[in-house]
C-alpha positions, 0 to 999 in steps of 0.5 A: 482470524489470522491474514494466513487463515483468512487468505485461504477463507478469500480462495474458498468465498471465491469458489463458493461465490462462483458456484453461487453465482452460477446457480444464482445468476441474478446474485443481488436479491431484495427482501422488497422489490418496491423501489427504484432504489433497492432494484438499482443497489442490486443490480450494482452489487450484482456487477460486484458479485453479489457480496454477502452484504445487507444493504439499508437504504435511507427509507429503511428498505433493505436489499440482500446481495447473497443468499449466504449470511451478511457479514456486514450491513452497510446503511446509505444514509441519503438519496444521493450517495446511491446516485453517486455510488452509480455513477463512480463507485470507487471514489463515491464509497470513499468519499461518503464512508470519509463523510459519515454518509455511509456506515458500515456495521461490522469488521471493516476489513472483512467486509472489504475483503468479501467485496475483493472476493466476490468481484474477482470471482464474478469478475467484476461483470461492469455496470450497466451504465458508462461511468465518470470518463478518466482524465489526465493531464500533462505535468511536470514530472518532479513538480507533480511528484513534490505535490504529490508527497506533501499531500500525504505525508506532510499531513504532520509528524504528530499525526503519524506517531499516534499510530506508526512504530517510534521509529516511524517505519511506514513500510511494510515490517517482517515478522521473523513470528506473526505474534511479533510486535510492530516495533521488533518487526519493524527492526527486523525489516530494517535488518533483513533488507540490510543482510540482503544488501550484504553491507559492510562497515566503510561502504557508501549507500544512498537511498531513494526516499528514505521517509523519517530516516528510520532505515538510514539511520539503522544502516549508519548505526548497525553496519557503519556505513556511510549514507545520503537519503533523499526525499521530498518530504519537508516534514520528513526531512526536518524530524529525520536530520534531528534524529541524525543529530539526537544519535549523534550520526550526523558525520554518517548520514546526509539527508537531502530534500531533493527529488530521486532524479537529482542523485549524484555520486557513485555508491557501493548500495543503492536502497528503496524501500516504499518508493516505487509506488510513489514513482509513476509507470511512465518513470520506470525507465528514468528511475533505472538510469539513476541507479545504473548511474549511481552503482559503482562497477561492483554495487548491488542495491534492493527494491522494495515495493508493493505489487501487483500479481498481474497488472490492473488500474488503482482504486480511484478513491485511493488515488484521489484521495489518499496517495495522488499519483499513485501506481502499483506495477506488476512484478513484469512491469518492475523489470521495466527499471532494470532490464532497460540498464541491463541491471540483473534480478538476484533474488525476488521475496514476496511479503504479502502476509507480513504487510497484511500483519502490518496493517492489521497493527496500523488500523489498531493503533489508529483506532486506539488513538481515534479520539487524539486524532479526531481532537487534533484533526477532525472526524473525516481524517479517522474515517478515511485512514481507517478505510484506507487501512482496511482496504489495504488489509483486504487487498493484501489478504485476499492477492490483490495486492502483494510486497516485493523486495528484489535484490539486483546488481550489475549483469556482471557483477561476480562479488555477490553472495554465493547462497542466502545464508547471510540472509537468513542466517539470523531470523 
């Protein structure tokens, strides 16, 4: 099923799914009610909705979530994963599918993407006990932030080849046709953001975490412009400046190993693309004091960023486990970047379904590539980036989750483009 259809399967299982519940109030219902075991997986796969999962516990017991037919069954393979389920489901599903601890028998996407459903429809009703508290802590804010990157994508360069485009674009692609390839939308995302930037040869860009130097490489090479990318990937960097060198554009584009925060000079472009998310809530206002520094009087620039439609915490496994630090804003709370420098929104686009299509050709890939990254890495590694990858398929078909590229400049800036037509123009 295509992300479009599935997304309007998402809006009819949340009707279907409330008028389930209304009728059925108690949604979670067990074909043996024996055990302390299958009444408590009810009454947490109640505060989800009631999902149409089966549920196989260690003895074998099994609890049935709906009376519609299971899309997948999910196997508990001890006592213990139900208590930490209990206690902090989020982090406990991803922790115990991570370790083999839980098996999930179907499409992992699709399972998740009923769970999304059936929660937002019953809207997640809360468990019935307290949960793990939430802890934070003061840091340094750029330290954290090198922490934080070096978790994720320092992980190897080898690691994300067997799975990412050979340009090794980790952002969301645009696909001008849904049966597009990863590798052709990739190059089209690269090009789309550049027609919205509006780029002409000569002028001076920077970007704002420029990942393996993908999108600075193709501004430099495709529109002759001049570009300095920061980022604090030490991986990233060192394959990025060998790229530069291989193309034989090292007089065009610098790459520095620094924090956004420390971007000096003045640029006619200003470009993040798969940032923000990595940026914090708390630093909105310090990432737009850089770009009002850092835009000459005429300069534009473009934000590219997962979103939210309407602001709601993460999954902690995620945070935990996958992207430390991680926060996926609202479009409200994006302004927070702009309106404090009075920085003016041009043109916001929502590319939902193509980061829902990207990620369906990530998970193909990874899973493709299973046994190299088993051999190389571990087991582990492969079940938590393939329930990483799922669950961001889900979210992205279902609207938990959305992608926004939005084009700014100076309030008063007039030398701005006068319709979309050099947008568009070429898809």
């Amino acid at each position: 099923m295509k992300a479009m259809d599935l997304g309007a399967a998402c809006n009819g299982e949340t009707r279907e799914s409330a008028a389930g519940a209304a009728a059925h109030p108690k949604a979670a219902r067990t074909t043996k009610r024996r055990s302390v075991a299958s009444r408590l997986i009810g009454r947490l796969l109640d505060a989800y909705g009631g999902p149409p999962v089966r549920v196989v516990l260690w003895s074998g017991e099994e609890v049935a979530a709906s009376e519609r037919p299971p899309l997948a069954t999910v196997r508990l393979r001890d006592r213990r994963v139900l208590l930490e389920l209990l206690w902090d489901p989020d982090l406990a599903f991803g922790d115990a599918y991570s370790e083999g601890r839980i098996e999930v028998e179907g499409d992992l996407a699709r399972f998740l993407e009923s769970v999304f459903c059936s929660a937002r429809a019953g809207r997640r009703r809360g468990l019935p006990w307290p949960g793990l508290p939430r802890l934070s802590w003061l840091a340094d804010p750029i330290e954290e932030a090198r922490r934080n990157i070096h978790h994720h994508y320092d992980v190897g360069n080898d690691f994300y080849r067997l799975w990412l485009d050979e340009r090794l674009v980790y952002t969301c692609a645009y696909f001008p046709d849904p049966a597009a390839g990863l590798e052709q939308a990739q190059l089209a995302k690269m090009d789309h953001v550049c027609r919205k930037l509006a780029l002409r040869p000569g002028e001076e860009v920077v970007e704002a975490g420029c990942g393996w130097g993908s999108l600075a490489l193709h501004m430099a090479e495709r529109y002759g412009v001049r570009v300095r990318a920061y980022n604090l990937s030490s991986a990233q960097i060192v394959h990025a400046r060998e790229e530069a060198r291989r193309r034989g554009l090292e007089a065009q584009v610098s790459f520095v190993e620094d924090d956004y925060r420390n971007i000096t000079g003045r640029y006619d472009a200003f470009v993040s693309v798969g940032m923000l998310e990595h940026v914090g809530r708390d630093q909105y206002a310090a990432l737009g004091r850089v770009i009002a520094r850092a835009l000459k009087p005429e300069g534009r620039g473009l934000l590219h960023s997962i979103g939210r439609a309407r602001p709601q915490r993460m999954n902690r496994w995620l945070v935990r486990r996958i992207f430390p630090g991680a926060y996926i804003p609202s479009l409200k709370e994006m302004m927070d970047v702009f309106e404090p420098e009075n920085l003016a929104v041009l043109d916001v686009e929502n590319l939902r379904l193509h980061y829902a299509r990207t990620l369906e050709h990530w998970l193909e890939r990874l899973e493709r590539a299973a046994a190299r990254i088993r051999a190389a890495y571990d087991e582990r590694l492969v079940r938590a980036y393939r329930l990483y990858l799922a669950s961001s398929i889900a979210a992205f078909r279902t609207g938990s989750c959305h992608l926004y590229q939005i084009v700014f400049s100076r309030a008063g800036n007039d030398r701005i483009p006068w319709t979309r037509a050099h947008v568009y123009g070429a898809d």
